[in-house]
N, C-alpha and C positions, 0 to 999 in steps of 0.2 A: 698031447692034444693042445691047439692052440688057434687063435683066430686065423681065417683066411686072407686077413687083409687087419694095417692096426686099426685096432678100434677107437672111432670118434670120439673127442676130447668129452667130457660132461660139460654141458651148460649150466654157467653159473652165475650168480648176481651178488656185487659186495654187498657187505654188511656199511650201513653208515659208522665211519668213523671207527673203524676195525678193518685190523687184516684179513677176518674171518669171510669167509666164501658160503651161496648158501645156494645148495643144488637142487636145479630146474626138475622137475619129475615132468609134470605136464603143465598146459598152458589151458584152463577155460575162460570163455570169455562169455558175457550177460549179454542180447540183445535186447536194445529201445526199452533202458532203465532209467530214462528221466523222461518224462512227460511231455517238455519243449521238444527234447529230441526223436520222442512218437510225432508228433504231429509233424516236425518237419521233413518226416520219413513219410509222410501219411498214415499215420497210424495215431488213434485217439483211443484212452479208457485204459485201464491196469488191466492188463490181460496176463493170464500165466508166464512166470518166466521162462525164455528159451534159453538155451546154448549151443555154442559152435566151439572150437577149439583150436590150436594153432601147435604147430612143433615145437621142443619143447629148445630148438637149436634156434628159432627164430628172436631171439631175446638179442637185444642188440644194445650193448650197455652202453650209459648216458655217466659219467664219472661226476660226482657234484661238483661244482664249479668249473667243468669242462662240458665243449661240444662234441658228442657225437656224429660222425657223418654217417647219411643214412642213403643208400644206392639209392638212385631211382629206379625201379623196377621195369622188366621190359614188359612189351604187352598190354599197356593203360597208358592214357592221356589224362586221368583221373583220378589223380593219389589224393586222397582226402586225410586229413588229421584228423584223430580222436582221440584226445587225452581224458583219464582214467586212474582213480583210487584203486590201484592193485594190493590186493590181500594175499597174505605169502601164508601159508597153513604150514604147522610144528608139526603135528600131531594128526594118527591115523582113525578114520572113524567114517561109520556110513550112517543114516538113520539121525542126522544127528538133532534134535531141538533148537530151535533158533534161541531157547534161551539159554541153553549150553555151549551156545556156537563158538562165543568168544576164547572158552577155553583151548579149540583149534587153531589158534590166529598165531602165527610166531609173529608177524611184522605186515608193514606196511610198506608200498611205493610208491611212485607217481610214473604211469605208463602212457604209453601211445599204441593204440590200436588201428595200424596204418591200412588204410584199403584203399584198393582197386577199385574206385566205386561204380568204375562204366561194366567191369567183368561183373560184378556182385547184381549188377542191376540186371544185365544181361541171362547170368545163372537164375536169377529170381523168374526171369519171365518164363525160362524153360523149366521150371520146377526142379531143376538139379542142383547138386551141394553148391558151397560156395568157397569153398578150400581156394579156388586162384583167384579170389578177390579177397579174402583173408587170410590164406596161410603163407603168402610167400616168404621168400627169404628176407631177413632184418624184419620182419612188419611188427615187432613188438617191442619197440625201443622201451628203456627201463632204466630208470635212477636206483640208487642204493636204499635197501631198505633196512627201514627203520625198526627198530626191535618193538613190540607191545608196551613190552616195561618200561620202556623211555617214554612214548605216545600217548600208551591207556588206549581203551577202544575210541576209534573213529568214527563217530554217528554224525560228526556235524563240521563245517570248516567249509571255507572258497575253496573253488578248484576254479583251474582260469588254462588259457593257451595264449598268447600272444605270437605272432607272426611276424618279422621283423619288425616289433617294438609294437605293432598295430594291433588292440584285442580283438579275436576270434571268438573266444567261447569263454563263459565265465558262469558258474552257478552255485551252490552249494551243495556237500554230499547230504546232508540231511533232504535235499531233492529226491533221491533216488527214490522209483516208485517201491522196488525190492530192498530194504534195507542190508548193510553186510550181513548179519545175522539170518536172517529170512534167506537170500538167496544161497549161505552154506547149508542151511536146513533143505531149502529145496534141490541143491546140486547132489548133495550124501545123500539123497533118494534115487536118483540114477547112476553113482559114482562110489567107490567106495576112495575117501579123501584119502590123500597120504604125505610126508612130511615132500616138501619141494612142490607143492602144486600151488601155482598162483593163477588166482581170477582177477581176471580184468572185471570191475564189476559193473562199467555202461559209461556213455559218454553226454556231457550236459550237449544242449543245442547249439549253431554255431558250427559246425563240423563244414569244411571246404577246403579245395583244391589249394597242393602248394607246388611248387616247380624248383627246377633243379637252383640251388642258390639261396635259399629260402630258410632263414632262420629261424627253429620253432624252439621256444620258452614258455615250459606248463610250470604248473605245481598243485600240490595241496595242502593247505593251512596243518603248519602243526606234521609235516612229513616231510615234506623235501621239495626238490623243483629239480629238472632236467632240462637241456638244453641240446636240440639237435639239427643240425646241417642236413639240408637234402644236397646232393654233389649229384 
C-alpha cells in the first residue's frame, strides 16, 4: 500500500535560534480583537469572539533578520496587511480554562494575516464564507518562534507594522479585547487544541493596502519582528 501521488511536504516554522522545526497542525485566526480595529471595520463593543481559519500550507516563512517575499495574489486590487501576536500551542486539550490556558502555549510569533479585502467585503455582503479573501496561498507570513521559557506569557508589549519605513499600525497586545488566555479558553470550546496549532490572535488598527514592491516590517516587544516583500 502506498500514496497515489508523494505526499505534501509538512508545513513548518523555525524555532528562534534553533535548528529545531515546529509542525503546522492548523492555522485559527481571531476576528476584530482590538477595539480600534472594530470600529474601523465598523464594528463597536466586545462582542463574542469569532473564528475563521486558514491552511495549514499557507505559512510563508519570514527568517529573522531576512525578507520574505510574498506573491501578490491574483484576484484583489486589495491586499491589506495585518500583523498579529501568533500563539503556537505544545499541548493537546479541549475545554480548557483560561486560567489553565498558559500551560498550552509552546511559544510565540509575530504573523501577518494577509487579505483580500475587496473579496472579504464582497463575501460579507453575500453572506458566504470568506476562505478567498483569507485563505489564500502565502497569506500568513510568519517569523520564528519564540519558546514560552525564553518569553514567559505574553499579556502586554508594542506590536507595530511599518511599510517601507512609514508606520501603519502600532498598539499594544495588552489591547486585545479577548486576552491570549481567554480566546484559548473560548477556541477549546469549539476545537479540540492540538500541538502545531497557531492562532493568529487579531490585528491593532491601521490595517491597509500595500502593492507589489512594498516592504512590510512588524513585531512584537519581547518576540521577534519579521520582515516581508510583496514581489
Amino acid at each position: 500500500m502506498g500514496y497515489v501521488f508523494a505526499a505534501p511536504a509538512q508545513p513548518v516554522v523555525p524555532v528562534f535560534n534553533s535548528t529545531d522545526l515546529y509542525p503546522v497542525h492548523r492555522i485559527y485566526c481571531v476576528g476584530r480583537n482590538y477595539e480600534e480595529h472594530a470600529k474601523e471595520m465598523g464594528f463597536t463593543g466586545r462582542e463574542p469572539p469569532f473564528f475563521f481559519a486558514k491552511p495549514a500550507d499557507a505559512v510563508l516563512i519570514a527568517p529573522e533578520g531576512k525578507a520574505a517575499e510574498l506573491p501578490y495574489p491574483g484576484e484583489t486590487s486589495n491586499l491589506h496587511h495585518e500583523t498579529e501576536l501568533v500563539v503556537a500551542i505544545g499541548k493537546r486539550g479541549r475545554n480548557i480554562p483560561a486560567a489553565d490556558a498558559s500551560r498550552y502555549i509552546w511559544g510565540y510569533a509575530v504573523g501577518l494575516d494577509m487579505t483580500r479585502r475587496d473579496l472579504q467585503g464582497e463575501m460579507k455582503k453575500q453572506g458566504r464564507p470568506w476562505e478567498v479573501g483569507k485563505g489564500f496561498d502565502h497569506s500568513a507570513p510568519i517569523g520564528p518562534i519564540k519558546p514560552i521559557a525564553r518569553t514567559g506569557e505574553i499579556n502586554s508589549g508594542r506590536i507595530w507594522l511599518n511599510v517601507n519605513g512609514a508606520k501603519r499600525q502600532e498598539s499594544d497586545v495588552g489591547k486585545l479585547i479577548w486576552n491570549v488566555n481567554e480566546t484559548i479558553e473560548h477556541l477549546s470550546k469549539y476545537f479540540e487544541l492540538a500541538p502545531g496549532d497557531l492562532i493568529f490572535t487579531g490585528t491593532p488598527e491601521g490595517v491597509a493596502a500595500v502593492q507589489r514592491g512594498d516592504l512590510m516590517q512588524g513585531g512584537v516587544d519581547g518576540v521577534g519582528s519579521l520582515t516581508v516583500r510583496v514581489v
